[in-house]
N, C-alpha and C positions, 0 to 999 in steps of 0.2 A: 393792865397797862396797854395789850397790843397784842396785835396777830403777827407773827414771823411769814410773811410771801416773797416770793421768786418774781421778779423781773427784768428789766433792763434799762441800764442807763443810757437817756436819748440827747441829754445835754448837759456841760457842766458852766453853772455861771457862778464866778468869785466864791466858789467853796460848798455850792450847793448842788444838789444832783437831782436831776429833773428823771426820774424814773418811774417805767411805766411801767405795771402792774400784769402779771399772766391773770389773764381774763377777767381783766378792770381797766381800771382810769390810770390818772399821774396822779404822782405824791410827790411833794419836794422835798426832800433830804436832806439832811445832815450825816455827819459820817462818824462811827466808832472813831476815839482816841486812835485806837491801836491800829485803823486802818491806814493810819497817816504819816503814807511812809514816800521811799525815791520809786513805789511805782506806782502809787496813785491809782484814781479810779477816772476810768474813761468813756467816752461814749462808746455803747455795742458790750460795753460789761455786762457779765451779768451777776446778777446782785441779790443776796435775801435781805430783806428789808422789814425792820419790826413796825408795821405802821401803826400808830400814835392813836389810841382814842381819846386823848385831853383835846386833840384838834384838828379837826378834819382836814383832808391833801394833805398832811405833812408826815413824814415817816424819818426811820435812821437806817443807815446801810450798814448790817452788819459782820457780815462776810462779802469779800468779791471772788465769786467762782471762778475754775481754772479757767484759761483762756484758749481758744482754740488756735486762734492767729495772732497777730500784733504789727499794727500799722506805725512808723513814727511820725508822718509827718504829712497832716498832723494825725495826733495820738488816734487812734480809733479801733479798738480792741473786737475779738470776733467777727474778722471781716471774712469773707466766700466768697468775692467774686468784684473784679475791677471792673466797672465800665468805661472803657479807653475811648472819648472824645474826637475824635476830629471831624471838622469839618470838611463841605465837598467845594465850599469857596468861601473866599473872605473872612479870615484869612488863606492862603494856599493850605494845603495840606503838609505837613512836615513828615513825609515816610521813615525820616533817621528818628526823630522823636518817637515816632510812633511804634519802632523797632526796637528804642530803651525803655518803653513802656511796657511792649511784652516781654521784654525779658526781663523786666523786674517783678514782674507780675506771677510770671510760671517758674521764678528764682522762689518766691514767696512761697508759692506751693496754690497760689491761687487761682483761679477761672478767671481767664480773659474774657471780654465783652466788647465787640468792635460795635460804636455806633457813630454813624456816619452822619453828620448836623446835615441843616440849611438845604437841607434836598427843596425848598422852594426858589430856588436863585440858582442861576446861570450858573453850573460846573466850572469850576476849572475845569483845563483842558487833559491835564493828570486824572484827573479825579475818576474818571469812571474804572480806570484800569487797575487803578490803585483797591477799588475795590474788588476786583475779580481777584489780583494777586492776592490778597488775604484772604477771601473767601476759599481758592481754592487752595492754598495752607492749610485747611483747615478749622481755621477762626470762625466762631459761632459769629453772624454780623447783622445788624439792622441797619437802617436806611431811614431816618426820621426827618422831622422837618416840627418845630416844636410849634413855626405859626399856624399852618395847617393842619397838623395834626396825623401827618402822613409817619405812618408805622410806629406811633407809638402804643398800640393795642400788645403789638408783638413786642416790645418793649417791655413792657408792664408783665406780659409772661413772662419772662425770662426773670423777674425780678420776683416771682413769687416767693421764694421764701430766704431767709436767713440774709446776712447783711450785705448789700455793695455800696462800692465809693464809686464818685466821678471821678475821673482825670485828665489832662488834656491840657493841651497850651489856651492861655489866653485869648479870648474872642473867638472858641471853638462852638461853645452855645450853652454852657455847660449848666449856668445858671438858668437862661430860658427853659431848659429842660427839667430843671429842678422846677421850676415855676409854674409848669404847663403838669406835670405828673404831683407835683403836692402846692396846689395852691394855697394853702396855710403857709409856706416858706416866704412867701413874699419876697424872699431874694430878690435885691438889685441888679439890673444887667446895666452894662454898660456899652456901649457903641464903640462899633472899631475905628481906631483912626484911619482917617481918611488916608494922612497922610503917609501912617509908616506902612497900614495893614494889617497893624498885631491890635489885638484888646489889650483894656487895662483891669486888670482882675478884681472881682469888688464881693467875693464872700470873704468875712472875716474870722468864723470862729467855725469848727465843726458841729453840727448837728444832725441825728439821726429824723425822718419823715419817713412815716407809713407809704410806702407805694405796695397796691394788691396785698398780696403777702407778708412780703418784707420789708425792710430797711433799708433808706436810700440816704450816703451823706454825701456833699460834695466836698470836695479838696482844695486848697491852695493851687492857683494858675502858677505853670512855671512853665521855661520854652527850652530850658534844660535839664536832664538830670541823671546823678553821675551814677554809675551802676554798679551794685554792690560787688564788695570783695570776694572772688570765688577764683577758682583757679580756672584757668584757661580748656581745659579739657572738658569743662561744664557748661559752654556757651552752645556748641552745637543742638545739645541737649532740647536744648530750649527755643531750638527751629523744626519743629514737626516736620516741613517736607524732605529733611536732611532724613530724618531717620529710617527711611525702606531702602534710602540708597546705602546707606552707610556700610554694611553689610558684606558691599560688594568691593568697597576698600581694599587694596592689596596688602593694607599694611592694620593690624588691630591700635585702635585707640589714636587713630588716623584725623589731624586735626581740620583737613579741609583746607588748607592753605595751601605750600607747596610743597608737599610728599607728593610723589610721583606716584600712579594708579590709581589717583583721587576720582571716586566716580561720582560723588557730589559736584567736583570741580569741572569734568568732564559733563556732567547734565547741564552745570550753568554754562557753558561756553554752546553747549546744541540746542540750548533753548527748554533743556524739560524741565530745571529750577529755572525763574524767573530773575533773570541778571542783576537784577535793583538787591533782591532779599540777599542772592551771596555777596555782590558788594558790600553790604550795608553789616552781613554778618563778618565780613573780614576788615571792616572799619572798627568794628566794636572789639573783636577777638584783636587788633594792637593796641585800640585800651586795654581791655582785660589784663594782656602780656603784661605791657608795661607795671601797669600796677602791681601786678604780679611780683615782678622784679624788683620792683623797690620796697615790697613789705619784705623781702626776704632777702635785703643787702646785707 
């Protein structure tokens, strides 16, 4: 009837699973009855698959192996590692989005990826600094430009193995860059408006493309998003340059707002954190509060 192989699924259209074979081609799929449940099979799955000799490319999915991670939105299972979007102009760079990006990122448990668009056009005037602040956080970061082609060699390393997504607001480049590292995507870009400054986002469905190594999908554009349910004592957490000072806190489990002896608080007022990052972390920790407060009224 068929060989039983291990793959992964790179796309799903109306019921069928576009999955690609460990050390072969695609087969299209169909899926066991019994796989056909509220969790579904998704792109970045992976899959054993009985493929079919009555008729060549086409196979069934028979089991879907455990998952490592879980994206929801959109679905994209066994993901490692975000690539966070922004551009260096046109639109401006948005440093509060880009601070709910990593911290849903490393909430996930997964590797952040700062790349920085349109390094061909004239900087905003934030922009170059914006890039030292994160760099020297920490943050692994590139510097691309998808017309020219500037740093996406060092791109394509980082992406050598196992799965990452795009994300990033609208009109960041996010598609161009899909287009310039898998040209099989053909992905639509769309032009910023003139007028407002923001793009109008134009991927519609998830799917996985071979970049190097690994897997590259892109995301849904949004220019908001809200950050998941955790308690308030876990946001620090997830600001690297907070953590050598933290230490030196006079108080344990010290949230960096205003307890007295705060030495996080004390570096952003002299300059050794970078004012933008604690601001930005003491905007997000009164979300967090808040929400906090109202799951447990």
């Amino acid at each position: 009837m068929g060989r039983v192989v291990s793959g992964r699924v790179v796309e799903v259209i109306a019921g069928f699973y576009r999955v690609v074979l460990t050390g072969d081609g695609p087969v299209l799929c169909r899926a066991r009855g019994r796989l056909k449940g509220s969790e579904g099979i998704h792109p970045g799955d992976r899959v054993q698959v009985m493929v079919l000799d009555a008729e060549a490319g086409t196979g069934r999915v028979e089991e879907v192996l455990p998952r490592r991670s879980f994206l929801a939105r959109p679905p994209i299972a066994n993901v490692d590692r975000v690539v966070i979007v922004t551009p260096l102009a046109r639109p401006r760079p948005q440093s509060l989005l880009l601070d709910r990006l990593l911290v849903l990122t490393l909430h996930a448990g997964l590797e952040p990826l700062l790349c920085w668009t349109k390094a061909d056009l004239e900087p905003d005037p934030v922009a170059p600094e914006l890039v030292e602040v994160y760099r020297a956080a920490g943050f692994r970061t590139v510097v691309t430009s998808a017309l020219s082609g500037q740093g996406m060699d060092g791109l394509v390393e980082r992406l050598e193995d196992g799965v990452a997504v795009l994300a990033g607001p609208s009109g960041a480049g996010k598609s161009a860059l899909l287009n310039r590292l898998a040209p099989g995507a053909t992905q639509q870009t769309a032009e910023v408006s003139r007028r407002t400054g923001r793009g109008r986002h134009t991927t519609r469905s998830a799917r996985l493309w071979p970049v190097g190594g690994g897997w590259l999908a892109d995301t849904p554009g949004f220019s908001r998003l809200d950050l998941p349910a955790m308690d308030p004592r876990e946001l620090a957490g997830l600001y690297p340059e907070f953590e050598a000072l933290a230490g030196a806190c006079r108080f344990q489990g010290c949230m960096h707002a205003t307890e007295p002896g705060c030495a996080v608080r004390e570096a952003a007022q002299a300059g050794g954190i970078p004012p933008l990052r604690y601001q930005q972390y003491r905007r997000l920790l009164d979300e967090v509060e808040e929400a906090y407060r109202n799951r447990y009224r």
